[in-house]
RODO-542232 format. One record per residue: z, x, y of N, C-alpha, C in turn. Coordinates in nm, 3 decimals. Atoms other than C-alpha are relative to their C-alpha. Layout:
       nc3       nc1       nc2      cac3      cac1      cac2       cc3       cc1       cc2
         Z         X         Y         Z         X         Y         Z         X         Y
...
***
This chain:
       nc3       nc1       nc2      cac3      cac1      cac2       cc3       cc1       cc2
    -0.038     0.114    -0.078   -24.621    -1.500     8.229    -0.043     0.023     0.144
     0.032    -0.033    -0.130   -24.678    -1.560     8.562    -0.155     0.074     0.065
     0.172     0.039     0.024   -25.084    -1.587     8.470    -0.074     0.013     0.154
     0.102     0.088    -0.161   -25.223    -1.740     8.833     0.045     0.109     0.037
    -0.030    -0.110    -0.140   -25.046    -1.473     9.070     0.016     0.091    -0.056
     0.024    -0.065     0.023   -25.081    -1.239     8.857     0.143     0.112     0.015
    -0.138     0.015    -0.037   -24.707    -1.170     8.822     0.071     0.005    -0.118
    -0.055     0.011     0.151   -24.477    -1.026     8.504     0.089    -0.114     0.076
    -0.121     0.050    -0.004   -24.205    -1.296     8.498     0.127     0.050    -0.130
    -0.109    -0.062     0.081   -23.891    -1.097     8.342     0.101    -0.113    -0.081
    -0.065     0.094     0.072   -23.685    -1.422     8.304     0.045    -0.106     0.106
    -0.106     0.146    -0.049   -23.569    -1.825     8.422     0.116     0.001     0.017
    -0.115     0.033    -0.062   -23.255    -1.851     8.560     0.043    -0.143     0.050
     0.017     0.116    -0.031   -23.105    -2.196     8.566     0.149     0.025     0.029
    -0.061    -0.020    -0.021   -22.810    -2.144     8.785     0.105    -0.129     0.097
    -0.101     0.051    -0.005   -22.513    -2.380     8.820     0.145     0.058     0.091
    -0.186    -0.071    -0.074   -22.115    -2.375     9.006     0.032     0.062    -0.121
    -0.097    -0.098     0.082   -22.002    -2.303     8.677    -0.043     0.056    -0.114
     0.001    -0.070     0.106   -22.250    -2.145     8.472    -0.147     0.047     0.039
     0.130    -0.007    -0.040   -22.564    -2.017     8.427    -0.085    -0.021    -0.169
     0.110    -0.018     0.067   -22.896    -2.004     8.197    -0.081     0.054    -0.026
     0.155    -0.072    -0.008   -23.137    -1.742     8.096    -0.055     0.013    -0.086
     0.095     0.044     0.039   -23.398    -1.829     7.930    -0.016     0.134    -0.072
     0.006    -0.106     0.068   -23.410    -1.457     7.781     0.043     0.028    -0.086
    -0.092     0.040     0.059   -23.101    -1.466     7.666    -0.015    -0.113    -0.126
     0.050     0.071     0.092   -23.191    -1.760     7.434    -0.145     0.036    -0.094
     0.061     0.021     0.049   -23.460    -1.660     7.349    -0.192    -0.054     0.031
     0.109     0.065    -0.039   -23.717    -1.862     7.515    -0.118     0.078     0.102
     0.079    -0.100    -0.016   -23.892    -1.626     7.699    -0.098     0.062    -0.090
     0.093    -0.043     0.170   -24.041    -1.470     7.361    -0.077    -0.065    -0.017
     0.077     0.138     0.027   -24.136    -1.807     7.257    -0.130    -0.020     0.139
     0.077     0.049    -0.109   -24.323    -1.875     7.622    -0.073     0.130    -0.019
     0.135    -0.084     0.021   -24.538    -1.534     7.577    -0.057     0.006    -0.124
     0.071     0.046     0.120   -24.651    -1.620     7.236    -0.099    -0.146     0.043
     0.056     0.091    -0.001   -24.736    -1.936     7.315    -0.085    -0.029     0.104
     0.084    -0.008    -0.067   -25.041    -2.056     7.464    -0.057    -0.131     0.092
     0.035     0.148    -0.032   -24.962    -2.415     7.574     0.002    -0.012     0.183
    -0.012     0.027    -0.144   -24.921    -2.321     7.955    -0.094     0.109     0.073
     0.102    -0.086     0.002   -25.184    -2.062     7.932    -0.109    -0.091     0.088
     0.139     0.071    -0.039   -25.478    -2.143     8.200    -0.136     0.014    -0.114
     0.113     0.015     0.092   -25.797    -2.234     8.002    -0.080     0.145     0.047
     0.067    -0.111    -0.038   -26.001    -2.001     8.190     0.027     0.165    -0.047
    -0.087    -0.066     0.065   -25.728    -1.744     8.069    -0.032     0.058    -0.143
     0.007     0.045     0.158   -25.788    -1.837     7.711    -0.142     0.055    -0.018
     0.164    -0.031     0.034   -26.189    -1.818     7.711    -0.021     0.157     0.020
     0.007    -0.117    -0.039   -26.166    -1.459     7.896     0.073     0.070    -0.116
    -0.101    -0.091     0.135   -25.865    -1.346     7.555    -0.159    -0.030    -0.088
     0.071     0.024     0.088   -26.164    -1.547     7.359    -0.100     0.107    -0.058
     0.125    -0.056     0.011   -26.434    -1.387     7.467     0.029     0.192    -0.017
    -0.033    -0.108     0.047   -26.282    -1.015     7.436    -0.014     0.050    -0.142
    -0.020    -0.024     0.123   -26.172    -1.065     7.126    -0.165    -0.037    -0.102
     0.148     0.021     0.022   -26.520    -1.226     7.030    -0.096     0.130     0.003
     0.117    -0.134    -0.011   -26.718    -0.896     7.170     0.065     0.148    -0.065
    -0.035    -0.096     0.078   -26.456    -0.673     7.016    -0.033    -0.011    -0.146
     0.056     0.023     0.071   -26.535    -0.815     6.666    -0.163     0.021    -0.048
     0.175    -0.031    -0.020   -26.917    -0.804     6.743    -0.037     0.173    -0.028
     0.045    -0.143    -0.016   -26.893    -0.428     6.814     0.092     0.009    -0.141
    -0.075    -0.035     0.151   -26.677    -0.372     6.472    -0.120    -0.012    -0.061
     0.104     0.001     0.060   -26.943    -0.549     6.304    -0.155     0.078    -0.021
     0.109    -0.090    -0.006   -27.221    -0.377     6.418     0.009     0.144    -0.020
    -0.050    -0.111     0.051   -27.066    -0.064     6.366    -0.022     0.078    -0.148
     0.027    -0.009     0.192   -27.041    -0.127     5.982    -0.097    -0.062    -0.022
     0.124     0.039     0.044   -27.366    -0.298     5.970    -0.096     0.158    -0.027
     0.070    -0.125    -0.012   -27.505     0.073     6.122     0.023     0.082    -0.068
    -0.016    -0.098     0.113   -27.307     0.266     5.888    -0.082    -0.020    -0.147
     0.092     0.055     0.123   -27.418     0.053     5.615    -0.101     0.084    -0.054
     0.153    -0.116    -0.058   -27.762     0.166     5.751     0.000     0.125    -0.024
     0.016    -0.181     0.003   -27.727     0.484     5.731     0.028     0.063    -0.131
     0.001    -0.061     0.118   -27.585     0.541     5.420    -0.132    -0.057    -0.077
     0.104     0.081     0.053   -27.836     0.297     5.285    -0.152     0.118    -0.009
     0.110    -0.093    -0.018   -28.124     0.558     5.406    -0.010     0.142    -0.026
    -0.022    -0.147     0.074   -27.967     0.862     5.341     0.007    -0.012    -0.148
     0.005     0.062     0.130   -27.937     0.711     4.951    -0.116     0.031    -0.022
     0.130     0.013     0.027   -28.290     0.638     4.953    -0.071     0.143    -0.004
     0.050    -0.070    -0.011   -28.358     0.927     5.101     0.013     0.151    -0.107
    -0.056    -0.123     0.105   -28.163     1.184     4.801    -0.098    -0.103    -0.078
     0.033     0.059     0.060   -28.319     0.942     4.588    -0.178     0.043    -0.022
     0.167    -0.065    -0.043   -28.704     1.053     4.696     0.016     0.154    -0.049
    -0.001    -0.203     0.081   -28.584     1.434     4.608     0.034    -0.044    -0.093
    -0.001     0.006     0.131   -28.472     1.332     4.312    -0.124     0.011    -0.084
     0.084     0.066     0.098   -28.741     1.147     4.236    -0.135     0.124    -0.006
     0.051    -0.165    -0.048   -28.955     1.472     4.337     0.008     0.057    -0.121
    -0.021    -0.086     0.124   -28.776     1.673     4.094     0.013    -0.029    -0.122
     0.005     0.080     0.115   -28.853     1.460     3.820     0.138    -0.047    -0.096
    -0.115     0.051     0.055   -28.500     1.336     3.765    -0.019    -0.114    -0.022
     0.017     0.144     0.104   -28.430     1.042     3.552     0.062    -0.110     0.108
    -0.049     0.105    -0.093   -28.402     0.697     3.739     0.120    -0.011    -0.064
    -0.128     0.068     0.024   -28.085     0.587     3.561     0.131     0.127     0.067
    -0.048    -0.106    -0.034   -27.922     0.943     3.644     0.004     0.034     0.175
    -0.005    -0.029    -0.148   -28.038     0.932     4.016     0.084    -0.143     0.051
    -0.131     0.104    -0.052   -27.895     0.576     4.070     0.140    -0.009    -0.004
    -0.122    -0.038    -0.013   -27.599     0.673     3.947     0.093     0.114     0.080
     0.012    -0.110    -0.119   -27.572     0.978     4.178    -0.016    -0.032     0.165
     0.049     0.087    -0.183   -27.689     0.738     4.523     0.068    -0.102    -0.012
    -0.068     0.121    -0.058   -27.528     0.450     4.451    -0.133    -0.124     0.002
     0.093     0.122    -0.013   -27.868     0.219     4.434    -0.019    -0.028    -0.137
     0.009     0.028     0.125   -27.968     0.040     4.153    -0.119     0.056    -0.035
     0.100    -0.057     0.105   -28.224     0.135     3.885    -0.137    -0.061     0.081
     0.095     0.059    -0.015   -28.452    -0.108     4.039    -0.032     0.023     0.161
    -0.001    -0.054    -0.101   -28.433     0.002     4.363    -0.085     0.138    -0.009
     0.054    -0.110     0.030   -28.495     0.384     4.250    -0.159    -0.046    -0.044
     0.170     0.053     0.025   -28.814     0.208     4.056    -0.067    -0.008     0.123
     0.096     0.052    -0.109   -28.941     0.076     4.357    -0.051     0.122     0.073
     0.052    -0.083    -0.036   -28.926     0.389     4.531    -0.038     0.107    -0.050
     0.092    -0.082     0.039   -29.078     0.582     4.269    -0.113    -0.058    -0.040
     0.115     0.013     0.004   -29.370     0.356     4.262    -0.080     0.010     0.145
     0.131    -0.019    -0.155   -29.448     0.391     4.673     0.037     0.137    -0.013
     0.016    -0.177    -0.036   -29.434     0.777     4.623    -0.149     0.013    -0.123
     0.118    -0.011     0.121   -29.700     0.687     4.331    -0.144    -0.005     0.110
***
């Protein structure tokens, strides 16, 4: 709370002769930092865009791992194929398919 000036707000006080109100107390406080209806826009795009480039870097992360196992695969897959091990036996050992292993025992041909 308290967004613009950059400012926790702890809690509303709606104070009366013979009583008072705090907004904490109820509850409403909670509710007002969840919610995003008094949130500046500008606010919003800057959570957006975080969360946007944090996602991005996740992704790419596991795209690169992907990658990597992907090549290290291929690459047991080439010694295999070396040591005249059986395609169905090496795919099952890497993780690629049969047709995959084929392929790369015809560019070692």
């Amino acid at each position: 709370m308290g967004i613009i000036i950059q400012t926790e707000v702890i809690d509303h006080l709606i104070i009366s002769e013979k009583s008072y109100l705090s907004f904490t107390d109820i509850g409403l406080m909670d509710e007002l930092r969840k919610s995003t209806k008094w949130v500046p826009r500008y606010v919003l795009e800057e959570r957006i865009q975080k969360e946007a480039k944090e996602l991005g870097r996740t992704a790419g992360l596991k795209t690169g791992l992907r990658t990597g196992r992907d090549a290290k695969a291929r690459e047991m897959a080439t010694k295999c194929l070396e040591e005249r091990m059986e395609i169905e036996y090496i795919a099952k050992l890497t993780g690629l398919t049969v047709k995959v292993v084929e392929s790369l025992k015809q560019k070692m041909q």
